[in-house]
Jmol script that loads the backbone (N, CA, C; Angstrom):
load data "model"
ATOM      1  N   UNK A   1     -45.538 -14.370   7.908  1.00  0.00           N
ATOM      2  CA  UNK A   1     -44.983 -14.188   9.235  1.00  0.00           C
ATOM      3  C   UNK A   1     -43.816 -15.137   9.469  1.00  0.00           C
ATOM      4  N   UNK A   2     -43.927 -16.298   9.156  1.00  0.00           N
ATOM      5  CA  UNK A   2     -43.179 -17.479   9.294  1.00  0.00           C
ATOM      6  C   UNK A   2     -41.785 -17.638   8.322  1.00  0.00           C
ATOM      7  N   UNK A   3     -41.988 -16.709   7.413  1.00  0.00           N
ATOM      8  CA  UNK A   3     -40.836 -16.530   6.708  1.00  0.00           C
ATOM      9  C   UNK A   3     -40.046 -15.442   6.843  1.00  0.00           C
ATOM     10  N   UNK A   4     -40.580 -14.049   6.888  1.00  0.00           N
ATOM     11  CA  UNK A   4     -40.008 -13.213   7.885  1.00  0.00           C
ATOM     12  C   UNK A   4     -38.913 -13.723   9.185  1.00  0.00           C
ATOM     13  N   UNK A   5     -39.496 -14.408  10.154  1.00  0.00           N
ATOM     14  CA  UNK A   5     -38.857 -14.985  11.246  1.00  0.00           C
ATOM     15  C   UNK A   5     -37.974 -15.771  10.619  1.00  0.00           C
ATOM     16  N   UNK A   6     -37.582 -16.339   9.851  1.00  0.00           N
ATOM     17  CA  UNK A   6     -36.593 -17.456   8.965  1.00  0.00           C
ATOM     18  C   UNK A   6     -35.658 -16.293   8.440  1.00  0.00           C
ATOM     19  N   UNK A   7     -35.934 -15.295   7.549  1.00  0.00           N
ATOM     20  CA  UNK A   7     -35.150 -14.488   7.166  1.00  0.00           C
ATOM     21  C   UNK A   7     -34.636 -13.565   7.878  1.00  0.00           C
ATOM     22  N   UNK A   8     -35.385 -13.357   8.924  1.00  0.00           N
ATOM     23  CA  UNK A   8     -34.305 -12.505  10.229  1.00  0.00           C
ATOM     24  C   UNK A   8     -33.181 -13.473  11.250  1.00  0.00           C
ATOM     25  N   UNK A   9     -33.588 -14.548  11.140  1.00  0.00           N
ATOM     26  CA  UNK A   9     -32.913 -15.676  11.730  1.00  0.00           C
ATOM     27  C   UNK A   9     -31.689 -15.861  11.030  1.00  0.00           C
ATOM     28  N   UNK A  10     -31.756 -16.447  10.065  1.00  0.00           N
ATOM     29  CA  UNK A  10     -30.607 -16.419   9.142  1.00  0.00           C
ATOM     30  C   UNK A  10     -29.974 -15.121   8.907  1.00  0.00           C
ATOM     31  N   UNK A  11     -30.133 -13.846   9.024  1.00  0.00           N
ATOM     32  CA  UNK A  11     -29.673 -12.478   8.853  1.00  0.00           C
ATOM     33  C   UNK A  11     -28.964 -12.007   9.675  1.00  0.00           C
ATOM     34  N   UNK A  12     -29.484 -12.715  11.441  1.00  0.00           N
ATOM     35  CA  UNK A  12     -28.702 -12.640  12.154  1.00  0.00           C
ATOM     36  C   UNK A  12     -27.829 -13.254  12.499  1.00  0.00           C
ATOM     37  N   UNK A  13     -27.627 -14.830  12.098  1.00  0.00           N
ATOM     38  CA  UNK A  13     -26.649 -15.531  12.140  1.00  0.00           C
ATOM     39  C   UNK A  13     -25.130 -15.331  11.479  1.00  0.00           C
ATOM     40  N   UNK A  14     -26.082 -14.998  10.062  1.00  0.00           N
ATOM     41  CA  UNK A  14     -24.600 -14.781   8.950  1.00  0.00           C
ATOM     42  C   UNK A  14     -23.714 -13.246   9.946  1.00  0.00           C
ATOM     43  N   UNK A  15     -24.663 -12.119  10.367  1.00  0.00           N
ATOM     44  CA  UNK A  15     -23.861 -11.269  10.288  1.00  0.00           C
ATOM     45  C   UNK A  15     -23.297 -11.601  11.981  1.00  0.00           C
ATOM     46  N   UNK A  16     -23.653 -12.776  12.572  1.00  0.00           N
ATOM     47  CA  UNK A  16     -22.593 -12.838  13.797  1.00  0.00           C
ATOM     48  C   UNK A  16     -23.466 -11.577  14.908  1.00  0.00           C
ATOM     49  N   UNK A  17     -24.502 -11.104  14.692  1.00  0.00           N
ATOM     50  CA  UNK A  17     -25.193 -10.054  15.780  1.00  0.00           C
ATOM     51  C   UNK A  17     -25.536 -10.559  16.901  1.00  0.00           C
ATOM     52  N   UNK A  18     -26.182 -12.294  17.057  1.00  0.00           N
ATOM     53  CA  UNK A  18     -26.237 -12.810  17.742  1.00  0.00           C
ATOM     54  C   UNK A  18     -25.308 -13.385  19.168  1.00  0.00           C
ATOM     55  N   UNK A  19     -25.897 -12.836  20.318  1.00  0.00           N
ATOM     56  CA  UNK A  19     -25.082 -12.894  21.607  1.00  0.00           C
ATOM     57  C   UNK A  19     -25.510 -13.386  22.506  1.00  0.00           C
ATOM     58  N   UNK A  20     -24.510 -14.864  23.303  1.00  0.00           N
ATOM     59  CA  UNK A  20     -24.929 -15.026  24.122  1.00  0.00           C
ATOM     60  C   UNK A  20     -25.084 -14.272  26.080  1.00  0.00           C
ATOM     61  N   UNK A  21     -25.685 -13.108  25.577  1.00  0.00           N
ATOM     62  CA  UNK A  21     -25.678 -12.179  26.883  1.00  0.00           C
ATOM     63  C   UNK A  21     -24.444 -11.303  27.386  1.00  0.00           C
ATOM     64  N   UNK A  22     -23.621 -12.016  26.888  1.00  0.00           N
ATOM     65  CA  UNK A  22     -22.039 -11.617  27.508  1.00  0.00           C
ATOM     66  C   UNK A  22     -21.813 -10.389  26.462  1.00  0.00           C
ATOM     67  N   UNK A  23     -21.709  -8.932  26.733  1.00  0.00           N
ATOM     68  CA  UNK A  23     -21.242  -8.239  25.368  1.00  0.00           C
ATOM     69  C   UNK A  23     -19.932  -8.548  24.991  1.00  0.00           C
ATOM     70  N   UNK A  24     -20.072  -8.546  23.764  1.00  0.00           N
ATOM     71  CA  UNK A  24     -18.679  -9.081  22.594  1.00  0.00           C
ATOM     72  C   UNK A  24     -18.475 -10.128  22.939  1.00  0.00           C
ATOM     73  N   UNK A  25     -19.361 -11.560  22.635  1.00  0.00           N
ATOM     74  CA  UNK A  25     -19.001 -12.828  22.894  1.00  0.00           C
ATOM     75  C   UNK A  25     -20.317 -13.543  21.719  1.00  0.00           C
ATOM     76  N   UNK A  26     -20.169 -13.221  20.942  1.00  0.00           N
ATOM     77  CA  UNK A  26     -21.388 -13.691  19.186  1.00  0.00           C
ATOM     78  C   UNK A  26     -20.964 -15.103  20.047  1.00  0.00           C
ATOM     79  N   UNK A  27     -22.351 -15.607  19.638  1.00  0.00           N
ATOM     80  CA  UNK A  27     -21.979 -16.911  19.250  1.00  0.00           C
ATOM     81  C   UNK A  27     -21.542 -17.568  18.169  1.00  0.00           C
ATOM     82  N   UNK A  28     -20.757 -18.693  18.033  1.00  0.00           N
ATOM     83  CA  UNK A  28     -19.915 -19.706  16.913  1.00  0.00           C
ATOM     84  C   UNK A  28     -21.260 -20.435  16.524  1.00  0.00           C
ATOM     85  N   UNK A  29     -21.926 -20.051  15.513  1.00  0.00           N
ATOM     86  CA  UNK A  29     -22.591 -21.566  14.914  1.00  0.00           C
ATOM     87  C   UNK A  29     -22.361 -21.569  13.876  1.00  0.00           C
ATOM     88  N   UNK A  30     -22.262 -23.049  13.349  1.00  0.00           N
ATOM     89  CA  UNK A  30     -21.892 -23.643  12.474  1.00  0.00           C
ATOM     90  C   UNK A  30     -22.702 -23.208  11.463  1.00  0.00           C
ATOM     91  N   UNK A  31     -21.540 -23.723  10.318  1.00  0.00           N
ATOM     92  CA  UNK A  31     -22.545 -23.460   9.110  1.00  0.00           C
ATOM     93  C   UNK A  31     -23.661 -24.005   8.622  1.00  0.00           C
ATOM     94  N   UNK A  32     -23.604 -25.327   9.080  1.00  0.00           N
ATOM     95  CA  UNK A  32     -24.723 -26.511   8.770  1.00  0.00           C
ATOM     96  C   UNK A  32     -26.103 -25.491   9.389  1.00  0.00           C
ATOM     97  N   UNK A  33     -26.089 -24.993  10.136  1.00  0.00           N
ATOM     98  CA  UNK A  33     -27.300 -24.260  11.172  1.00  0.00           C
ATOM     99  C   UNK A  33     -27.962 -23.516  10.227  1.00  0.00           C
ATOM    100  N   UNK A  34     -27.022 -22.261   9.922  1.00  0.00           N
ATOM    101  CA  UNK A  34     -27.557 -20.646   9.698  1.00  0.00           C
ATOM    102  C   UNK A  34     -28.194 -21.568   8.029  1.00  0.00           C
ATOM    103  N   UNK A  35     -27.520 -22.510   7.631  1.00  0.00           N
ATOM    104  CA  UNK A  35     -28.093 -22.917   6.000  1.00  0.00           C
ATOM    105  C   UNK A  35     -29.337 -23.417   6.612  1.00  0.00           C
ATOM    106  N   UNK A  36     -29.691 -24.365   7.325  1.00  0.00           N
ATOM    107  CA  UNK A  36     -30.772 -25.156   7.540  1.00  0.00           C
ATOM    108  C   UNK A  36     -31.585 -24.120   8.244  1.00  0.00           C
ATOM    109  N   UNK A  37     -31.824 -23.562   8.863  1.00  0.00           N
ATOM    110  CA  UNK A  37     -32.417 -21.937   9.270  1.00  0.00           C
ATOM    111  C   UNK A  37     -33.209 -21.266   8.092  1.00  0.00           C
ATOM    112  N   UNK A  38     -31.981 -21.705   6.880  1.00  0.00           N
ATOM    113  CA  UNK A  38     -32.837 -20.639   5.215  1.00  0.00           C
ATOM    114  C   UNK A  38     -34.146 -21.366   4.622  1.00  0.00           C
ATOM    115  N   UNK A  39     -33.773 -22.848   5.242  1.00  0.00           N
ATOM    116  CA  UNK A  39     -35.114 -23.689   4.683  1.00  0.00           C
ATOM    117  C   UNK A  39     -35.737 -23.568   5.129  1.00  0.00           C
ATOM    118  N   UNK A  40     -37.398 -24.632   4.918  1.00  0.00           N
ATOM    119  CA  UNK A  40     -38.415 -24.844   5.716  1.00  0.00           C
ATOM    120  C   UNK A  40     -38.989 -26.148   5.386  1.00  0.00           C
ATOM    121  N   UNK A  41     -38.974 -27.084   6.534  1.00  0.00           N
ATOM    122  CA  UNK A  41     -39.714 -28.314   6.473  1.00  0.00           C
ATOM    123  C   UNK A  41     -41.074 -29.041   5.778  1.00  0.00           C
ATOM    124  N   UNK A  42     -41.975 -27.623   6.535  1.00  0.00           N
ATOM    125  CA  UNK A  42     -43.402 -27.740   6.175  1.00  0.00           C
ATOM    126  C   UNK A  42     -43.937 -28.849   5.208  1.00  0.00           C
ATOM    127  N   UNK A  43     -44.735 -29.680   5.828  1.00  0.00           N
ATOM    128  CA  UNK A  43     -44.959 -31.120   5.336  1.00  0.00           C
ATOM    129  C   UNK A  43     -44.160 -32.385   5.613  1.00  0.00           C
ATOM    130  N   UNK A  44     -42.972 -32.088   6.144  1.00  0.00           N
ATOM    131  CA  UNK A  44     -42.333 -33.111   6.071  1.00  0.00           C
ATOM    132  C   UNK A  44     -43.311 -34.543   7.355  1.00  0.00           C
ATOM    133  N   UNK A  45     -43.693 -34.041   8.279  1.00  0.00           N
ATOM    134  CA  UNK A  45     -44.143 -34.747   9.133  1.00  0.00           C
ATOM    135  C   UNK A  45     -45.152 -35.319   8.759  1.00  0.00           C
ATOM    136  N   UNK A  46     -45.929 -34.272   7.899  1.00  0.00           N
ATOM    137  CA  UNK A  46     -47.054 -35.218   7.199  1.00  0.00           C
ATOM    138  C   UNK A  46     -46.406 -36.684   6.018  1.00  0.00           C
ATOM    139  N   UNK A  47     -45.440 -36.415   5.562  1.00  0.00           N
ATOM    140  CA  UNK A  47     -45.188 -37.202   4.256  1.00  0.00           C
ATOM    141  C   UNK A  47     -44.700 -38.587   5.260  1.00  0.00           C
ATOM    142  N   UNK A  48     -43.511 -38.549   6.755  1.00  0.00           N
ATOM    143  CA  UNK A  48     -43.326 -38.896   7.671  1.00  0.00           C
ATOM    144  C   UNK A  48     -44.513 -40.232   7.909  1.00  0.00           C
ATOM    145  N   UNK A  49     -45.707 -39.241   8.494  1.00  0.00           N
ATOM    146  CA  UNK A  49     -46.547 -40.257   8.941  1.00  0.00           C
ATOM    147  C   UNK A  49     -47.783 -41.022   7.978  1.00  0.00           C
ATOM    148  N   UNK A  50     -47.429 -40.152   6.396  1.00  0.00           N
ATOM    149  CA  UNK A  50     -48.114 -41.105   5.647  1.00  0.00           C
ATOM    150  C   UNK A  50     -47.133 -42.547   5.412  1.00  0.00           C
ATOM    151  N   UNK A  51     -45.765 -42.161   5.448  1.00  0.00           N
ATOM    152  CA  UNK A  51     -44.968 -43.551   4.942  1.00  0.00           C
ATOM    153  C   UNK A  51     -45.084 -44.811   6.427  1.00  0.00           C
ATOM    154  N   UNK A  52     -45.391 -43.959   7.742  1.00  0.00           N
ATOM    155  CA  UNK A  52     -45.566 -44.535   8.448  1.00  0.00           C
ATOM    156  C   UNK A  52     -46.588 -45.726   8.365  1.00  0.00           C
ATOM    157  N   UNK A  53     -47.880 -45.116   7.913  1.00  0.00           N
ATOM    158  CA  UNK A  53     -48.918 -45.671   8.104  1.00  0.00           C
ATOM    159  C   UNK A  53     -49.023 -46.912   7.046  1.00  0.00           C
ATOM    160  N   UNK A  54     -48.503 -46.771   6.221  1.00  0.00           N
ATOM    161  CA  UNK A  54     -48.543 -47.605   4.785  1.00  0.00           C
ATOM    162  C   UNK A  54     -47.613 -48.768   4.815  1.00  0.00           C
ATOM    163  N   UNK A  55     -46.113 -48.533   6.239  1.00  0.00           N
ATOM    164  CA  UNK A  55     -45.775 -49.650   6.498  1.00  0.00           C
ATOM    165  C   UNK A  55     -46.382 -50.347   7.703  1.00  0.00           C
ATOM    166  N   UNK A  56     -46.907 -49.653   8.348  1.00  0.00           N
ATOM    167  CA  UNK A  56     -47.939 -50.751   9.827  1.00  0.00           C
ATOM    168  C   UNK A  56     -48.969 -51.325   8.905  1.00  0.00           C
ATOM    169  N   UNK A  57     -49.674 -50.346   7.842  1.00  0.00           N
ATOM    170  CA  UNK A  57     -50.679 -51.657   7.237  1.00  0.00           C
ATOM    171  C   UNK A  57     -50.328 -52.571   6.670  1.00  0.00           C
ATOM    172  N   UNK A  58     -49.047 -52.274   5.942  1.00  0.00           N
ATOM    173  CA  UNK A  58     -48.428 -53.485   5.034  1.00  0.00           C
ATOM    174  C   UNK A  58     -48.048 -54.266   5.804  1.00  0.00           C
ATOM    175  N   UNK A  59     -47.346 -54.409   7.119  1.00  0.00           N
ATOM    176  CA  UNK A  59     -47.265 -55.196   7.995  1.00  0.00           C
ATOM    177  C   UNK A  59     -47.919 -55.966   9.089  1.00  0.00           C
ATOM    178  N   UNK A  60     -49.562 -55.476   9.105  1.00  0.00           N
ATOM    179  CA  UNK A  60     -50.788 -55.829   9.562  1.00  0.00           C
ATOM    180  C   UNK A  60     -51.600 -56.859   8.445  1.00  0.00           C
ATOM    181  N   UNK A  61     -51.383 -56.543   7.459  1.00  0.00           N
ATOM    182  CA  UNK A  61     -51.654 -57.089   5.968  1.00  0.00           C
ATOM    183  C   UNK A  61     -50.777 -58.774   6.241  1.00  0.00           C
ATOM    184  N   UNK A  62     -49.417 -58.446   6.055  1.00  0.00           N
ATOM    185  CA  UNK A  62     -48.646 -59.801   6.226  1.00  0.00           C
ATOM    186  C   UNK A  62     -49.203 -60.930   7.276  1.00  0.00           C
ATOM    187  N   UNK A  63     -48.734 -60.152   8.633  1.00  0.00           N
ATOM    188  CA  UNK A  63     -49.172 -60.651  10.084  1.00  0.00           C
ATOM    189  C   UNK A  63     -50.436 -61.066   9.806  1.00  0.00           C
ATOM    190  N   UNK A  64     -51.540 -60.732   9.623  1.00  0.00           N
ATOM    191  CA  UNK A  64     -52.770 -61.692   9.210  1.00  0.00           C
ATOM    192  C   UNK A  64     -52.836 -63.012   8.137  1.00  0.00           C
ATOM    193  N   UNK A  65     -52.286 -62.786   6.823  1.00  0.00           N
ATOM    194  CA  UNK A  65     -52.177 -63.788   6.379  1.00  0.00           C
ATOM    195  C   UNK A  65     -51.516 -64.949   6.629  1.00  0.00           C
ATOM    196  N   UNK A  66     -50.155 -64.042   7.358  1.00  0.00           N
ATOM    197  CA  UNK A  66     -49.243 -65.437   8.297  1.00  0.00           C
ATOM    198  C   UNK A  66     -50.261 -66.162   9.421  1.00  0.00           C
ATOM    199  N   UNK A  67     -50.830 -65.616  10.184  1.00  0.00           N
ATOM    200  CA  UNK A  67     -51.780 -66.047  11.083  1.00  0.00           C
ATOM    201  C   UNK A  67     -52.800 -66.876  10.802  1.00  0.00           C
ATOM    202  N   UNK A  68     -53.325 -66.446   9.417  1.00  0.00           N
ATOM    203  CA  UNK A  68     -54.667 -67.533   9.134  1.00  0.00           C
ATOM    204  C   UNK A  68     -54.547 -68.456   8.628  1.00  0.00           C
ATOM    205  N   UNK A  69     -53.182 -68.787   8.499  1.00  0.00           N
ATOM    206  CA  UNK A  69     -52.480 -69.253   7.400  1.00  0.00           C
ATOM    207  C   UNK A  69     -52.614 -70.895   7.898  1.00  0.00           C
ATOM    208  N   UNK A  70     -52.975 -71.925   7.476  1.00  0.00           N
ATOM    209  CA  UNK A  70     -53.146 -73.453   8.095  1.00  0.00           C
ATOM    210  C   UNK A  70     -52.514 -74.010   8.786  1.00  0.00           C
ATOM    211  N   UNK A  71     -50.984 -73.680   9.068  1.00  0.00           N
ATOM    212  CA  UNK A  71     -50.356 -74.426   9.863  1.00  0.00           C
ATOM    213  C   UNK A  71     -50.327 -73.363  10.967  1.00  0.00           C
ATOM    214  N   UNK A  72     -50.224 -72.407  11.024  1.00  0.00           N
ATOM    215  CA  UNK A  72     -50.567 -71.204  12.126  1.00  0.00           C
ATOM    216  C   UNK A  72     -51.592 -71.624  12.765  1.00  0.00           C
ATOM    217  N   UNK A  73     -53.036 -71.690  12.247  1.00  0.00           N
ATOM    218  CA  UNK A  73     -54.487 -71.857  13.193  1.00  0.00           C
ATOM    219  C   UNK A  73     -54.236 -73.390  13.531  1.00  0.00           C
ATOM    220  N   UNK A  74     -53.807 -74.062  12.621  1.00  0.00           N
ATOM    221  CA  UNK A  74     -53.299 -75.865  13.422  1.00  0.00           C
ATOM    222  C   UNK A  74     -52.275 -75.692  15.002  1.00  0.00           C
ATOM    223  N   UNK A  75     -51.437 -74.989  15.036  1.00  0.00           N
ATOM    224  CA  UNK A  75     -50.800 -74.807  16.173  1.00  0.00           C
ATOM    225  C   UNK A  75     -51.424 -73.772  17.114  1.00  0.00           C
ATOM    226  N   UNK A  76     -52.011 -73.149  16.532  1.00  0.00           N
ATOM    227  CA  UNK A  76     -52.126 -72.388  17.759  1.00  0.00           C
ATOM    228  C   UNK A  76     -53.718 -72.934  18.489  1.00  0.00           C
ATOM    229  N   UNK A  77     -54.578 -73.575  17.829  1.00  0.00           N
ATOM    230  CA  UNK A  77     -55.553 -74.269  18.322  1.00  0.00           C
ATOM    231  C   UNK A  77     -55.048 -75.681  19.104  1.00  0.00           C
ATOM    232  N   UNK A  78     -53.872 -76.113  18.781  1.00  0.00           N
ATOM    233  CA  UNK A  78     -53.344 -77.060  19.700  1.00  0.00           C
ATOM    234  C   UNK A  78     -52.593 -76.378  20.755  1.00  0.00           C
ATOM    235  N   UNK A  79     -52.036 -75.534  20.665  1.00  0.00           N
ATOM    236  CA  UNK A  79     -52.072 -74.596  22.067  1.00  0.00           C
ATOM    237  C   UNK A  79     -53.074 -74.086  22.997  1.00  0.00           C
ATOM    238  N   UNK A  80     -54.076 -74.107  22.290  1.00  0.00           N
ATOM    239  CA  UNK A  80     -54.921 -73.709  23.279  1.00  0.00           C
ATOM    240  C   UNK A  80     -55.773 -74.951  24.107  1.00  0.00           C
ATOM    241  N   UNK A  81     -55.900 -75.893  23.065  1.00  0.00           N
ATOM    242  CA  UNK A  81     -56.388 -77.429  23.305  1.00  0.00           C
ATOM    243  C   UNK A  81     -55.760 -77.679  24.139  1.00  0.00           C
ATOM    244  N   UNK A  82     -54.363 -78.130  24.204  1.00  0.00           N
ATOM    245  CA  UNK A  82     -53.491 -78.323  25.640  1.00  0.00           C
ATOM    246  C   UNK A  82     -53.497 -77.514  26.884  1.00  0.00           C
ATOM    247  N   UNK A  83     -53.419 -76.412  26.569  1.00  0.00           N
ATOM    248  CA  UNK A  83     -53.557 -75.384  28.095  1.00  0.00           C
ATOM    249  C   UNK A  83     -55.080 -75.914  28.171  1.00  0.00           C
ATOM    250  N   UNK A  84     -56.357 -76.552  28.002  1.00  0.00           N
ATOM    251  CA  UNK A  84     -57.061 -76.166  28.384  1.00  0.00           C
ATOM    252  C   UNK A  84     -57.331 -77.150  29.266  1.00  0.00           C
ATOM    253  N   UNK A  85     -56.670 -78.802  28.193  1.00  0.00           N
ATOM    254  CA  UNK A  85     -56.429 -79.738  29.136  1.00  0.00           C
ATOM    255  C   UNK A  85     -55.564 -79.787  29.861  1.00  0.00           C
ATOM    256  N   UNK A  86     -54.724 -79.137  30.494  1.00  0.00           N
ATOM    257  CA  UNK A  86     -53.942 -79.542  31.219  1.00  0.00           C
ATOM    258  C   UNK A  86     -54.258 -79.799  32.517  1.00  0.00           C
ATOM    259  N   UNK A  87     -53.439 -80.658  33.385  1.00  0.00           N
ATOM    260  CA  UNK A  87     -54.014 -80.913  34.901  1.00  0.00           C
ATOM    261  C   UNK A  87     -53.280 -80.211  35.801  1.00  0.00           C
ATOM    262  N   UNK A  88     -54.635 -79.707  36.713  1.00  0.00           N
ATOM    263  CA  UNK A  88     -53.527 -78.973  38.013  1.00  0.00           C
ATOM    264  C   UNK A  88     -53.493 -79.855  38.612  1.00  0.00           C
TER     265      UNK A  88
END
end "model"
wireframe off; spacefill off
backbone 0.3
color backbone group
């Protein structure tokens, strides 16, 4: 079904049948269009949000080791030591 609709799409582009309402007024689209029209994506969003995911973990991965890291838990436990003493 989905390729059908791609190949009538592109069929109507090349031959210019396409109108915007006005008779004898085709629309101008570019060529970049009616070519990218002949393809099909399918998967791309998946491949998308696997590369996604593999850089938030790799970067959840880092961010933790930076964090546990000795001079990290030394400062930030003296941050909290001070706010806790502090005087109102």
């Amino acid at each position: 079904m989905e390729t059908k609709f791609w190949n009538r799409a592109v069929d109507v582009l090349r031959r210019g049948r396409l109108s915007t309402g006005a008779p004898g007024r085709p629309v101008k689209w570019p060529a970049r269009w009616a070519g990218r029209l002949g393809r099909s994506d399918r998967g791309m969003t998946t491949s998308e949000y696997a590369v996604g995911t593999i850089a938030a973990c790799a970067f959840a991965a880092v961010l933790y080791k930076v964090v546990n890291s000795g001079p990290v838990l030394s400062a930030l436990q003296s941050l909290v030591e001070d706010a806790l003493d502090a005087k109102f």
